[in-house]
N, CA, C and O atoms as a Tripos MOL2 file, in Angstrom:
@<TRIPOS>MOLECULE
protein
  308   307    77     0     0
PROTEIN
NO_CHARGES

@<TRIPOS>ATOM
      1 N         206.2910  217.2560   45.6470 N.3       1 UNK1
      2 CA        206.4140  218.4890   46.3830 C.3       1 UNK1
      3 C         207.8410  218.9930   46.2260 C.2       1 UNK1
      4 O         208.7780  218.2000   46.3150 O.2       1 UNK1
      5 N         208.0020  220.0680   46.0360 N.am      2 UNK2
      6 CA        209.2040  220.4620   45.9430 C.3       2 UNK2
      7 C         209.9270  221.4600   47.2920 C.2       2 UNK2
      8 O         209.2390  222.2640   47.9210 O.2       2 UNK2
      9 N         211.5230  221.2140   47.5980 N.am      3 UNK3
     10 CA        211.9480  221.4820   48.1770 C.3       3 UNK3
     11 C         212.4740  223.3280   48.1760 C.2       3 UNK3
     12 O         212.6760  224.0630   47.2090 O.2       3 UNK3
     13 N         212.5570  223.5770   49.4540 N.am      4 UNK4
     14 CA        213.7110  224.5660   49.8210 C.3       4 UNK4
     15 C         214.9220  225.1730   50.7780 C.2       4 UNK4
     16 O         214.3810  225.4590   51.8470 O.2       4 UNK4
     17 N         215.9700  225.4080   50.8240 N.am      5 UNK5
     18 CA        216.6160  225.5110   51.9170 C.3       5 UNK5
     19 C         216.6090  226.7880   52.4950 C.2       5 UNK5
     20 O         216.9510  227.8440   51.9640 O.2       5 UNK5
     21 N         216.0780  226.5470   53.9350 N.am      6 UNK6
     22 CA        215.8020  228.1970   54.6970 C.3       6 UNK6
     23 C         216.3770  227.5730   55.6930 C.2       6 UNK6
     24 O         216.2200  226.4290   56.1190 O.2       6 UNK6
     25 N         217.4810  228.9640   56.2290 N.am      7 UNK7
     26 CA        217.9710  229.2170   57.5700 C.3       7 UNK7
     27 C         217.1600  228.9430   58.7170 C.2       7 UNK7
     28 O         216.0010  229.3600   58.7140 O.2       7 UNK7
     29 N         217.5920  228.3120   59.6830 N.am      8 UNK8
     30 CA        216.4940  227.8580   61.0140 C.3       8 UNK8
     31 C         217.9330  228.0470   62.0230 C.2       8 UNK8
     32 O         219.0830  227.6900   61.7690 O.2       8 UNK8
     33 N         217.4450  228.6750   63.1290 N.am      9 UNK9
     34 CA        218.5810  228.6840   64.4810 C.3       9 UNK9
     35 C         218.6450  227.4390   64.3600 C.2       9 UNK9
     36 O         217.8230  226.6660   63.8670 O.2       9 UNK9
     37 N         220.5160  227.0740   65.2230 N.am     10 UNK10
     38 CA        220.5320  226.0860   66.0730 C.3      10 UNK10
     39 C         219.5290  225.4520   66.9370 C.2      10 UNK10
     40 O         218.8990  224.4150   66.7340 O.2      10 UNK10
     41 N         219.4930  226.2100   67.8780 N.am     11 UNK11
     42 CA        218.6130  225.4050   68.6750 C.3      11 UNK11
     43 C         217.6480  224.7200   68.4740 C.2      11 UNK11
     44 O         217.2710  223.6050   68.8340 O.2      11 UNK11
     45 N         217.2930  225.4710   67.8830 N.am     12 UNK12
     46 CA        215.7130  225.1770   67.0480 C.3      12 UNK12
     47 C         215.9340  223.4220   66.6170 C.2      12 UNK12
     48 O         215.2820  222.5030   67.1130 O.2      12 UNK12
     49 N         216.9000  223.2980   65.6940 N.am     13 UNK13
     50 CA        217.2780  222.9010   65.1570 C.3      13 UNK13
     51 C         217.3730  220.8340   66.1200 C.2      13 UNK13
     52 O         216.9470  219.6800   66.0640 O.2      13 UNK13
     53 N         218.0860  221.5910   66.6970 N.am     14 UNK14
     54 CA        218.5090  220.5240   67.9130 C.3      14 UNK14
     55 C         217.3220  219.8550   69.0360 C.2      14 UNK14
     56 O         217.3830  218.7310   69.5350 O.2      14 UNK14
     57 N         216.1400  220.9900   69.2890 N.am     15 UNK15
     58 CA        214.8680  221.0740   69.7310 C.3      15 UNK15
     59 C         214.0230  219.7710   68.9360 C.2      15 UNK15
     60 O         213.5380  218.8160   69.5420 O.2      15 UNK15
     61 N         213.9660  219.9850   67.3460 N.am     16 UNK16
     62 CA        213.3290  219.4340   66.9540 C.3      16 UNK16
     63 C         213.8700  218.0480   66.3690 C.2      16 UNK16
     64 O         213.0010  217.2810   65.9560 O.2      16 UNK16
     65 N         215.5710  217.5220   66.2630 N.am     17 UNK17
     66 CA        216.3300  216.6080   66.2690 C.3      17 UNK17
     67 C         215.4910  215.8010   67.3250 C.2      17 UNK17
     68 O         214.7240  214.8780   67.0510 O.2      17 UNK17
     69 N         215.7770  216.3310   68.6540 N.am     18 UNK18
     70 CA        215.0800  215.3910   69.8330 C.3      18 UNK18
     71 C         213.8160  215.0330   69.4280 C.2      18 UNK18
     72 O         213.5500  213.8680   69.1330 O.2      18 UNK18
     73 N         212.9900  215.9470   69.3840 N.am     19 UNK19
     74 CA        211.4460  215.6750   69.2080 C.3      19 UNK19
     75 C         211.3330  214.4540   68.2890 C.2      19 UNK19
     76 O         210.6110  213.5490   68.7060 O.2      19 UNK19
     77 N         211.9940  214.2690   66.9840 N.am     20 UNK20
     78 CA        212.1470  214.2610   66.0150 C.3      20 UNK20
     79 C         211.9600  212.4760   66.1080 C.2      20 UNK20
     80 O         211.5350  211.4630   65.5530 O.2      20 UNK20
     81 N         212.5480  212.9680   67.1080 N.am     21 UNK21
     82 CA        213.3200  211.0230   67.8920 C.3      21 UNK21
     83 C         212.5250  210.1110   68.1220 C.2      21 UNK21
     84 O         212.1770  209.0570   67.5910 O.2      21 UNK21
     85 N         212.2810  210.7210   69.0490 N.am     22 UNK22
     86 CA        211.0750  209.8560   69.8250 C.3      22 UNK22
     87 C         209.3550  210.3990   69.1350 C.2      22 UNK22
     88 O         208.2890  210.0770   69.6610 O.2      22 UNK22
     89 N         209.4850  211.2260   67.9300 N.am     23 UNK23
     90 CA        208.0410  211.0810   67.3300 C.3      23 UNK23
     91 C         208.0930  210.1750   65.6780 C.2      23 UNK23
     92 O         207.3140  209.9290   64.7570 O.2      23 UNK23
     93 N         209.0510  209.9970   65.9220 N.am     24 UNK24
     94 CA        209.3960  208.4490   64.7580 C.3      24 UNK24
     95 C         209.2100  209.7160   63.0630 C.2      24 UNK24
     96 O         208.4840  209.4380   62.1090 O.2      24 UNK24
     97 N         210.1770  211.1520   63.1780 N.am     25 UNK25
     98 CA        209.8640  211.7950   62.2080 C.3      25 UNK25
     99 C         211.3820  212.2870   61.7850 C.2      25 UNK25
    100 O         212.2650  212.1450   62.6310 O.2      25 UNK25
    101 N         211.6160  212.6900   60.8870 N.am     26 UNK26
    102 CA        212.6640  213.0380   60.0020 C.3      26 UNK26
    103 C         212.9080  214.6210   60.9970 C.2      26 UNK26
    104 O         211.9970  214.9460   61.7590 O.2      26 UNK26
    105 N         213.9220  215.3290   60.9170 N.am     27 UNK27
    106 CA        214.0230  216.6210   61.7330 C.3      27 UNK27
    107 C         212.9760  217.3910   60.4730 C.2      27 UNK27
    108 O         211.8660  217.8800   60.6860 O.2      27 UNK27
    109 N         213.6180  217.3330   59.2910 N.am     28 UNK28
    110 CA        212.8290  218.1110   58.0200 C.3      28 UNK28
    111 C         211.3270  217.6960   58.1320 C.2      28 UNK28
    112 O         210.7200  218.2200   57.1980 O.2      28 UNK28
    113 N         210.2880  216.7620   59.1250 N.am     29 UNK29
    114 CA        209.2670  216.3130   58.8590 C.3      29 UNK29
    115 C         208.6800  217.0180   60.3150 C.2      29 UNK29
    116 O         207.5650  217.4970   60.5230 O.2      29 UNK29
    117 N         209.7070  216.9110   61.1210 N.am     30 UNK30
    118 CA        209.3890  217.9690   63.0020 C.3      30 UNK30
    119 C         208.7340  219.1790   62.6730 C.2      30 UNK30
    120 O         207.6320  219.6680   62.9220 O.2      30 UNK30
    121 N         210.3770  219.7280   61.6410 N.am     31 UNK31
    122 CA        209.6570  220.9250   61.4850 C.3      31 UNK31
    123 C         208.3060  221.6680   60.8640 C.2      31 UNK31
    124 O         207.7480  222.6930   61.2540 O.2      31 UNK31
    125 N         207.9800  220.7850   59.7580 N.am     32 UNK32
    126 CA        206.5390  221.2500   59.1190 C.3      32 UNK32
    127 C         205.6860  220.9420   59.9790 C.2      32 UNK32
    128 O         204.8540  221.7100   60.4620 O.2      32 UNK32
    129 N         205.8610  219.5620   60.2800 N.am     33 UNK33
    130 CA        204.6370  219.4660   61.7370 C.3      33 UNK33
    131 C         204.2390  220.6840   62.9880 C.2      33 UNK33
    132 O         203.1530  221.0110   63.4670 O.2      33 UNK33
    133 N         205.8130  221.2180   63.2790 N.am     34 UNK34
    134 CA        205.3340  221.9170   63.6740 C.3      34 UNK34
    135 C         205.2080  223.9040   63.5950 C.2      34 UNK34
    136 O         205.3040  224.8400   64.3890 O.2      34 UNK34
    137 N         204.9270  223.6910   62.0300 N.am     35 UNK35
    138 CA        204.9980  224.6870   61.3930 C.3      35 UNK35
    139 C         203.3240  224.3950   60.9810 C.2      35 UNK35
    140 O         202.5530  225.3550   60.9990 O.2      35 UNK35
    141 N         202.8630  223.1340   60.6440 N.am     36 UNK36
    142 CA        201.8740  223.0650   60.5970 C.3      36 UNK36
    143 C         200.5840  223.3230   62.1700 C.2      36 UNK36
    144 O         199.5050  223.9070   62.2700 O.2      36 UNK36
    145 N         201.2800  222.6930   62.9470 N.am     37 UNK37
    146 CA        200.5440  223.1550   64.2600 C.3      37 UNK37
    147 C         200.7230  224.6790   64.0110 C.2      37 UNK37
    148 O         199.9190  225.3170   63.3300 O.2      37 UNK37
    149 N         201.5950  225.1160   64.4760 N.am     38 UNK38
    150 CA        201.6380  226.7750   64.5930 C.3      38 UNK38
    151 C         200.3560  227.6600   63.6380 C.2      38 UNK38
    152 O         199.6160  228.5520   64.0540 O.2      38 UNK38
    153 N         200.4130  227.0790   62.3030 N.am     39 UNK39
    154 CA        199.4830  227.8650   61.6030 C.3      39 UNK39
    155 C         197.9960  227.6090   61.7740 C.2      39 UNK39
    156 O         196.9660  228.2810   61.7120 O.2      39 UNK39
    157 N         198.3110  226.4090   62.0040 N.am     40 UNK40
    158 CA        196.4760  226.3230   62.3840 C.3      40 UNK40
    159 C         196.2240  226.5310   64.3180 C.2      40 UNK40
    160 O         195.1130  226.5580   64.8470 O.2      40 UNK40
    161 N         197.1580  226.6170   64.8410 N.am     41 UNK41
    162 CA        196.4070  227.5510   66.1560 C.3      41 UNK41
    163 C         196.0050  228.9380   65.9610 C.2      41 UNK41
    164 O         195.0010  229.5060   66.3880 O.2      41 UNK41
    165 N         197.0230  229.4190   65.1950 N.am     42 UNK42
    166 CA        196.5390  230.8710   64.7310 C.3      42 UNK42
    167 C         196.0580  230.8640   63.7280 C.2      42 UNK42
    168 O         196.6560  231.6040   62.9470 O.2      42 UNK42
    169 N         195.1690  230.3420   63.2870 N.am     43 UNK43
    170 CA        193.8530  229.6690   62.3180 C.3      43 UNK43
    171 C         192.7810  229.5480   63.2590 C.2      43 UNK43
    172 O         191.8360  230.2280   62.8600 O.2      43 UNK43
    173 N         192.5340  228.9840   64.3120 N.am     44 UNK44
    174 CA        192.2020  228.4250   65.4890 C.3      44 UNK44
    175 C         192.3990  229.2320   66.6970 C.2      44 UNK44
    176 O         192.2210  228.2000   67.3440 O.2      44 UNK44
    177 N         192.5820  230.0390   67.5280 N.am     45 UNK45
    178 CA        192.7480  230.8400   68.7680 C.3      45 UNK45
    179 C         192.1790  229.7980   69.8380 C.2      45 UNK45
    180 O         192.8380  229.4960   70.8330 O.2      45 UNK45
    181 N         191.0770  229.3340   69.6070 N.am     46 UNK46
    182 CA        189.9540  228.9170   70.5560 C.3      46 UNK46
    183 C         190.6570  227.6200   70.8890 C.2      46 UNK46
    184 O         190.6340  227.3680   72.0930 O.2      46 UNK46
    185 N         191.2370  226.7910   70.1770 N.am     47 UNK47
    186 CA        191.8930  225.2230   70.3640 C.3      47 UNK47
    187 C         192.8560  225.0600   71.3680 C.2      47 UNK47
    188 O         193.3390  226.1730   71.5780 O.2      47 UNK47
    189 N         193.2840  224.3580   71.9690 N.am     48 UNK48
    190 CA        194.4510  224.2080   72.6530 C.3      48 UNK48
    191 C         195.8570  223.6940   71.4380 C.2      48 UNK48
    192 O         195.5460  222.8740   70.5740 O.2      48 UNK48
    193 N         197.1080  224.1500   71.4630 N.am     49 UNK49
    194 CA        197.4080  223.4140   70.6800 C.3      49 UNK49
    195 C         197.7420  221.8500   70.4960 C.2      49 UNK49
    196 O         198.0470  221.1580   69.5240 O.2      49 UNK49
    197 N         197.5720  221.6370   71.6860 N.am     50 UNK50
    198 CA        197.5780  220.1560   71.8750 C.3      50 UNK50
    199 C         196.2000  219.0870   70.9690 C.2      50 UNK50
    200 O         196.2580  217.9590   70.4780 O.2      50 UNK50
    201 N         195.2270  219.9520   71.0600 N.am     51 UNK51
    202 CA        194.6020  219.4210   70.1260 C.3      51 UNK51
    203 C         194.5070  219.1730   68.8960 C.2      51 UNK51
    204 O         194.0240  218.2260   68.2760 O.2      51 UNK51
    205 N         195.0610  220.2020   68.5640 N.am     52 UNK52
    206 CA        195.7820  220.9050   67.1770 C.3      52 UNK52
    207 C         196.4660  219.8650   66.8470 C.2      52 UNK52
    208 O         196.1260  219.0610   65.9790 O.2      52 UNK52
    209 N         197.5940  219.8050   67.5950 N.am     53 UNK53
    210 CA        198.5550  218.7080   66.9720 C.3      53 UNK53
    211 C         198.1560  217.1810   67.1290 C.2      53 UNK53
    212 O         198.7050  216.4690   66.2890 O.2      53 UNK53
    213 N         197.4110  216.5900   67.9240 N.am     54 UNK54
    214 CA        196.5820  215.6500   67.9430 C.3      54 UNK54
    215 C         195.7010  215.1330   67.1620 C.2      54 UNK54
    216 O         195.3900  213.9450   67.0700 O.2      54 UNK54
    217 N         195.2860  216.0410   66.5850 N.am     55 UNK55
    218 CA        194.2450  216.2220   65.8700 C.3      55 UNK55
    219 C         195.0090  215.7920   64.2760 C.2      55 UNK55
    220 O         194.7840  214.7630   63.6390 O.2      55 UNK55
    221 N         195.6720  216.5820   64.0080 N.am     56 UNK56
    222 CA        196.8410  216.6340   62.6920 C.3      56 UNK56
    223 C         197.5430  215.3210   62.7280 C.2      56 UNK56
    224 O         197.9260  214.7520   61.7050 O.2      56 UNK56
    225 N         197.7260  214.7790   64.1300 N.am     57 UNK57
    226 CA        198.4310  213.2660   63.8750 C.3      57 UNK57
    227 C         197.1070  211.8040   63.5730 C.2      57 UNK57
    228 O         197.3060  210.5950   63.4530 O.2      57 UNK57
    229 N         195.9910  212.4940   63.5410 N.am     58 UNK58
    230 CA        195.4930  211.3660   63.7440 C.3      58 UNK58
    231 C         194.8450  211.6160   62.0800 C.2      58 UNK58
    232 O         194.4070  210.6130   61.5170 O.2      58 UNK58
    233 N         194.8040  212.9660   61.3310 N.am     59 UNK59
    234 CA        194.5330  212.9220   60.3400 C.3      59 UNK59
    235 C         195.1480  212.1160   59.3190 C.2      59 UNK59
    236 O         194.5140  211.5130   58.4530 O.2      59 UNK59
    237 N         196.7510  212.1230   59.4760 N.am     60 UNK60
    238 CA        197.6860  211.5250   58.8600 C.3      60 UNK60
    239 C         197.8100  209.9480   59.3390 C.2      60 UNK60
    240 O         198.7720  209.3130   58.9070 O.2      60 UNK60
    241 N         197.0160  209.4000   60.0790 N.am     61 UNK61
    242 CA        197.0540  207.7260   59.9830 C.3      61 UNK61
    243 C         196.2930  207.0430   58.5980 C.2      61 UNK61
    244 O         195.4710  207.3230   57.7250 O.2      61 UNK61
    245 N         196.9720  206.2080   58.9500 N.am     62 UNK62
    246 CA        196.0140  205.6480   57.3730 C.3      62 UNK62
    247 C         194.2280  205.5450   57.6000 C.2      62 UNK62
    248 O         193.8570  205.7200   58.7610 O.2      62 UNK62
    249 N         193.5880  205.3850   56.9830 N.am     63 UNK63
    250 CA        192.3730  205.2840   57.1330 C.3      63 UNK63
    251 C         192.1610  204.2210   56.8990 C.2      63 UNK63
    252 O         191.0010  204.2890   56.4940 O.2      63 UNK63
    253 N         192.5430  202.8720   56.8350 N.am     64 UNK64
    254 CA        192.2960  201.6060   57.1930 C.3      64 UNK64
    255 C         192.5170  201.3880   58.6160 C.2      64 UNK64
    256 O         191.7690  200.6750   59.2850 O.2      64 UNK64
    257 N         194.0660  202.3080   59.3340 N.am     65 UNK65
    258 CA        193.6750  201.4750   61.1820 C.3      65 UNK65
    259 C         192.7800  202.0340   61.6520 C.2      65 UNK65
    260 O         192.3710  201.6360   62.7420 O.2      65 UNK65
    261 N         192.1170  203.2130   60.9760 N.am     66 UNK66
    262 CA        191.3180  203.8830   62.1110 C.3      66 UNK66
    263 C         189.8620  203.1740   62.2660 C.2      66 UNK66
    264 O         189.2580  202.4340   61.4900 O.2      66 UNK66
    265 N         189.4020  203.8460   63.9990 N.am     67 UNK67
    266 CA        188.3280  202.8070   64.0500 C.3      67 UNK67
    267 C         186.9690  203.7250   63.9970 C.2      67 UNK67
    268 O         187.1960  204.9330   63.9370 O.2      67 UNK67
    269 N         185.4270  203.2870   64.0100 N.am     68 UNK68
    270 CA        184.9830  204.9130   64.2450 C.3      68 UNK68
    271 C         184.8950  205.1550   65.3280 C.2      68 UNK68
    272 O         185.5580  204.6560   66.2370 O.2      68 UNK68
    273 N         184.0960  205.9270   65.4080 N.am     69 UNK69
    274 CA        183.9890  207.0150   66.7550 C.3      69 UNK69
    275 C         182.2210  206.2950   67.1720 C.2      69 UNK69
    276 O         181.2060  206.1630   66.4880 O.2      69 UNK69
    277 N         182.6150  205.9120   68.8610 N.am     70 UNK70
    278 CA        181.5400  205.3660   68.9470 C.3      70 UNK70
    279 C         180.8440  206.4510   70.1970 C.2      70 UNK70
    280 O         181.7650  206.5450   71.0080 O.2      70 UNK70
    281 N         179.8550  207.1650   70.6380 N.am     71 UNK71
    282 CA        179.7410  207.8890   71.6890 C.3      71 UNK71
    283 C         179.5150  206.9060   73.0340 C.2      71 UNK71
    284 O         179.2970  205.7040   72.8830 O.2      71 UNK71
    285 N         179.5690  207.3700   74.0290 N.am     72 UNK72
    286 CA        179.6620  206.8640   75.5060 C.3      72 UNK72
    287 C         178.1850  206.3800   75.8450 C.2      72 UNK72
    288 O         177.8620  205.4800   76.6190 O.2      72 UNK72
    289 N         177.4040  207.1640   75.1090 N.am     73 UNK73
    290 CA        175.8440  206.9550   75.3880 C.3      73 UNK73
    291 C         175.3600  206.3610   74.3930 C.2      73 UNK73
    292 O         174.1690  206.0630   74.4810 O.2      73 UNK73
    293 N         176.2790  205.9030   72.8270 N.am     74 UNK74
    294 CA        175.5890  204.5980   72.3240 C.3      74 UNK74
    295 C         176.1510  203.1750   72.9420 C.2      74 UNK74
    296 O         175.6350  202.1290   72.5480 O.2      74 UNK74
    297 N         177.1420  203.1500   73.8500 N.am     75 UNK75
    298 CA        177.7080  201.9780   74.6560 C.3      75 UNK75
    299 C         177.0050  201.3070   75.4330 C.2      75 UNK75
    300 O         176.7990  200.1020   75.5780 O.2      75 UNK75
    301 N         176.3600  203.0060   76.3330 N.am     76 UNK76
    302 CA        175.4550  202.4890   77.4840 C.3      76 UNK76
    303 C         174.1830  201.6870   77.3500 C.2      76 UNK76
    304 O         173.8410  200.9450   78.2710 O.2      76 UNK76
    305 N         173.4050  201.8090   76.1530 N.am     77 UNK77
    306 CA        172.7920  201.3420   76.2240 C.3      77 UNK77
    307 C         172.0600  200.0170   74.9620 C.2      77 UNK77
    308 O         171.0620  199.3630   75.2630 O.2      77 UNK77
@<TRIPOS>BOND
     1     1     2 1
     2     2     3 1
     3     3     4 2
     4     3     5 am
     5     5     6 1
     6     6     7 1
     7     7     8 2
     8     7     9 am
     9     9    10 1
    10    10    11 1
    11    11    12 2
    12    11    13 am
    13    13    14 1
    14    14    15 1
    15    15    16 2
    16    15    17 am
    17    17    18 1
    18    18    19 1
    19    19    20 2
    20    19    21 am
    21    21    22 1
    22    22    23 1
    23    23    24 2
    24    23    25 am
    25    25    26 1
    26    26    27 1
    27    27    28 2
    28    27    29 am
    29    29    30 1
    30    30    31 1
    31    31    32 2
    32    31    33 am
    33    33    34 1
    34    34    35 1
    35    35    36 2
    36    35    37 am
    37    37    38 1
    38    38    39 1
    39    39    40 2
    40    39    41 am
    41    41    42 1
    42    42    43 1
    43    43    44 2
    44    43    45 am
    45    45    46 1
    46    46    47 1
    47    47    48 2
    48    47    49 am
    49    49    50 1
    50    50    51 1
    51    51    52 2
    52    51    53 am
    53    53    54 1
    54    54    55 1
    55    55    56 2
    56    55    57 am
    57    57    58 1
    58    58    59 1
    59    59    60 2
    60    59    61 am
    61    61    62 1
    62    62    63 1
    63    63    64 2
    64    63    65 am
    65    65    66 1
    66    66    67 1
    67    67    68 2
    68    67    69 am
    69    69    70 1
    70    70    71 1
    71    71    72 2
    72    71    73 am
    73    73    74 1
    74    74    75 1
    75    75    76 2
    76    75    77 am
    77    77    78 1
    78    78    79 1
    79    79    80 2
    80    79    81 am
    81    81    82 1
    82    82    83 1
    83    83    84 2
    84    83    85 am
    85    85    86 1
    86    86    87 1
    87    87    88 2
    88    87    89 am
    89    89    90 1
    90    90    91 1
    91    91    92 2
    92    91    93 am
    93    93    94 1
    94    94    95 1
    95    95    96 2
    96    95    97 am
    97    97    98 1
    98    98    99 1
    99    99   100 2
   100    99   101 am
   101   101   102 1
   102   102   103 1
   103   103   104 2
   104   103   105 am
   105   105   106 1
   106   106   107 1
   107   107   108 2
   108   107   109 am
   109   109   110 1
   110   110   111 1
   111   111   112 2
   112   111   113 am
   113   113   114 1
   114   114   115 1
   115   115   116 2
   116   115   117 am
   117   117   118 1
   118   118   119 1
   119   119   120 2
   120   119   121 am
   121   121   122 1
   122   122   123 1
   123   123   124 2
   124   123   125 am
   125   125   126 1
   126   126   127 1
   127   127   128 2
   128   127   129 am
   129   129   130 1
   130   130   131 1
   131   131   132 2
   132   131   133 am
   133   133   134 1
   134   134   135 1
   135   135   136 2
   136   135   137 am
   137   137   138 1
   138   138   139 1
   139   139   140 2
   140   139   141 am
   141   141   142 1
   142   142   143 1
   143   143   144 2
   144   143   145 am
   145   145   146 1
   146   146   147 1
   147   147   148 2
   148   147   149 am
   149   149   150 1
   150   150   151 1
   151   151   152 2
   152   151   153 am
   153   153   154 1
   154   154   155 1
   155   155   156 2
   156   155   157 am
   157   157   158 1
   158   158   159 1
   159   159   160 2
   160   159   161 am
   161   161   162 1
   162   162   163 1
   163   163   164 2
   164   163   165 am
   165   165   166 1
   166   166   167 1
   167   167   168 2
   168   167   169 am
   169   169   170 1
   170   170   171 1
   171   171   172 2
   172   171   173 am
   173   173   174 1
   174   174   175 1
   175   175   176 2
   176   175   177 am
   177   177   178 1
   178   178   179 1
   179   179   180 2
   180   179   181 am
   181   181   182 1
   182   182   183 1
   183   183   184 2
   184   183   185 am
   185   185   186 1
   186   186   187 1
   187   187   188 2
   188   187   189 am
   189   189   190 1
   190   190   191 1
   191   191   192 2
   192   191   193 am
   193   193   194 1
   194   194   195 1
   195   195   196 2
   196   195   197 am
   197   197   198 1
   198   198   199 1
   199   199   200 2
   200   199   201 am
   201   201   202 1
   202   202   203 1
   203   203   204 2
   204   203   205 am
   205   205   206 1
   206   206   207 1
   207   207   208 2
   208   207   209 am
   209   209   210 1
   210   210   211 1
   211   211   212 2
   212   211   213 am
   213   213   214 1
   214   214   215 1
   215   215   216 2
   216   215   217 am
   217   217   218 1
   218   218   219 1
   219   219   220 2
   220   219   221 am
   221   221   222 1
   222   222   223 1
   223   223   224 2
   224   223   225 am
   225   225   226 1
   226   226   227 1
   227   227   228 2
   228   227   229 am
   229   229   230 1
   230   230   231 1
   231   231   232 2
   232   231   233 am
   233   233   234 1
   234   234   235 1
   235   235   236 2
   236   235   237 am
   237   237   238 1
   238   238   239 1
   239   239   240 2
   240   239   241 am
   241   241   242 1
   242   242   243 1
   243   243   244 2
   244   243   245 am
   245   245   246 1
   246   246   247 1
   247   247   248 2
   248   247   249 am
   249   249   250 1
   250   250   251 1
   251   251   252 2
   252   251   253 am
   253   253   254 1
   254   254   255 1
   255   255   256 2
   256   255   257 am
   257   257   258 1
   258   258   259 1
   259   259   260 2
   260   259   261 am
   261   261   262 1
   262   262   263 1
   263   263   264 2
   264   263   265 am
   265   265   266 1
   266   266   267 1
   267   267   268 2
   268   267   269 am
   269   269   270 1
   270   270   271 1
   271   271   272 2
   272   271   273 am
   273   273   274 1
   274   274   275 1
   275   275   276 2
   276   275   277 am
   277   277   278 1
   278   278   279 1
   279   279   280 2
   280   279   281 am
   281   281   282 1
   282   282   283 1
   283   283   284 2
   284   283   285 am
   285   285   286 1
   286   286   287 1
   287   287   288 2
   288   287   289 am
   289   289   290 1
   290   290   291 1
   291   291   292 2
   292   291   293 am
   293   293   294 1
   294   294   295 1
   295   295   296 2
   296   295   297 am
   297   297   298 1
   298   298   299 1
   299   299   300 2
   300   299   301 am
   301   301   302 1
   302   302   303 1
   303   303   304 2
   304   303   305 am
   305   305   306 1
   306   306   307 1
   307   307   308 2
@<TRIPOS>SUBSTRUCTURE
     1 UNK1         2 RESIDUE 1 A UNK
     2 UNK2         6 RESIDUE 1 A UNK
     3 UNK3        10 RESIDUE 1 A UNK
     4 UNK4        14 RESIDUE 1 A UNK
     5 UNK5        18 RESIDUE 1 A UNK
     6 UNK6        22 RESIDUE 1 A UNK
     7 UNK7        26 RESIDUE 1 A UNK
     8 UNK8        30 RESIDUE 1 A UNK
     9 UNK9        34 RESIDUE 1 A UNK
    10 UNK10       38 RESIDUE 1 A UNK
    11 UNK11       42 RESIDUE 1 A UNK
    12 UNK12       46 RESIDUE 1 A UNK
    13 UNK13       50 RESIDUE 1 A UNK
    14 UNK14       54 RESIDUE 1 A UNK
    15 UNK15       58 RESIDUE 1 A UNK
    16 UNK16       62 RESIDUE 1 A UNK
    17 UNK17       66 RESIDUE 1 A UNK
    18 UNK18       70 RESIDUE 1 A UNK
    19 UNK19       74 RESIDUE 1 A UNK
    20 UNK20       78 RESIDUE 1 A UNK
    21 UNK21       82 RESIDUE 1 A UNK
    22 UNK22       86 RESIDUE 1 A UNK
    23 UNK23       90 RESIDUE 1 A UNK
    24 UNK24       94 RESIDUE 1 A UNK
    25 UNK25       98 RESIDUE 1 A UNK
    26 UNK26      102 RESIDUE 1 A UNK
    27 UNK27      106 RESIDUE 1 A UNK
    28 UNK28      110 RESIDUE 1 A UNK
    29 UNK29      114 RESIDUE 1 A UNK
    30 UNK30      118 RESIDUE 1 A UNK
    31 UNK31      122 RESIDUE 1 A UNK
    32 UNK32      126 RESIDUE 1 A UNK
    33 UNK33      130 RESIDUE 1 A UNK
    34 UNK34      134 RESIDUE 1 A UNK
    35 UNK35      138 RESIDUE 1 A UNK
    36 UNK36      142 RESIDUE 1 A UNK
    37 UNK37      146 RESIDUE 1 A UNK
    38 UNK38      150 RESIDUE 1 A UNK
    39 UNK39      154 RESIDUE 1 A UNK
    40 UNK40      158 RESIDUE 1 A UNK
    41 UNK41      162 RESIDUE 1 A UNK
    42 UNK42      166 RESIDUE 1 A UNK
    43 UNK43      170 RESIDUE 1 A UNK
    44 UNK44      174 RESIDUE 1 A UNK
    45 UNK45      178 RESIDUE 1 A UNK
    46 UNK46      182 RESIDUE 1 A UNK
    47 UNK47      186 RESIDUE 1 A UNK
    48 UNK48      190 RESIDUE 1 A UNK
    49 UNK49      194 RESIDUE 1 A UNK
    50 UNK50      198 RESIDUE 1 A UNK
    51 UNK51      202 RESIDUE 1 A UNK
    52 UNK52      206 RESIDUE 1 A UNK
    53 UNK53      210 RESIDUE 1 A UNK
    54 UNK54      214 RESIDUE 1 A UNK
    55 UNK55      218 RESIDUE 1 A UNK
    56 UNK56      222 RESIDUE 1 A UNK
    57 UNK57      226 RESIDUE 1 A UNK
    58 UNK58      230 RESIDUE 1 A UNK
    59 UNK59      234 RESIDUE 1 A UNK
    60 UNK60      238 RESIDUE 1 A UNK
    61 UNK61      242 RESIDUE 1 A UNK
    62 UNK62      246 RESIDUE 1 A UNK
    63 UNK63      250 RESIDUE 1 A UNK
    64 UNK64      254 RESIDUE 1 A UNK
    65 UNK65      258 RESIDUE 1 A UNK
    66 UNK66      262 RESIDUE 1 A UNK
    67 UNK67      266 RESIDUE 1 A UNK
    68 UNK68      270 RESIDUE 1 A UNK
    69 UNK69      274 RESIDUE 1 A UNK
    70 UNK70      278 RESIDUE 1 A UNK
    71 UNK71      282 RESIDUE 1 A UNK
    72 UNK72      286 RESIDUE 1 A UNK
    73 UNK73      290 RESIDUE 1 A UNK
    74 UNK74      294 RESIDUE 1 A UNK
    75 UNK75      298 RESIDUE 1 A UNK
    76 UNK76      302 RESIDUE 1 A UNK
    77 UNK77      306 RESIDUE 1 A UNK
C-alpha cells in the first residue's frame, strides 16, 4: 500500500495519539480506523457508529481466534 502525507489539525492529531494508546494502534493506524468508521456510517445512516466500529474491529481479528456465532435459542435447548 502506498503512502501519503496530508495535513490533519493538531488536535485531531493529539485526539487520536490518546485513542491510539489505549487501542494498541499506531496514531497513522487511529486515523484510517477512524476514517474508516466515518465512511461506512455514511455508507450506513441506519447503524450506530459504535457498531460500525465494532463491527470493523472484529473483522480485522484473525480468523483462527474467532469463535462462531452460536444463537441463544440453539443453547436453550
Amino acid at each position: 500500500m502506498s503512502t501519503i502525507s496530508v495535513r490533519i489539525d493538531e488536535g485531531l492529531v493529539s485526539d487520536a495519539r490518546i485513542a491510539a494508546k489505549a487501542e494498541f494502534r499506531t496514531v497513522q493506524g487511529q486515523v484510517e480506523f477512524w476514517a474508516k468508521v466515518g465512511r461506512a456510517a455514511l455508507d450506513n445512516p441506519d447503524l450506530p457508529a459504535s457498531f460500525i466500529a465494532e463491527s470493523l474491529m472484529s473483522m480485522a481479528e484473525p480468523h483462527e481466534d474467532s469463535t462462531a456465532f452460536v444463537p441463544r435459542s440453539a443453547v436453550n435447548t
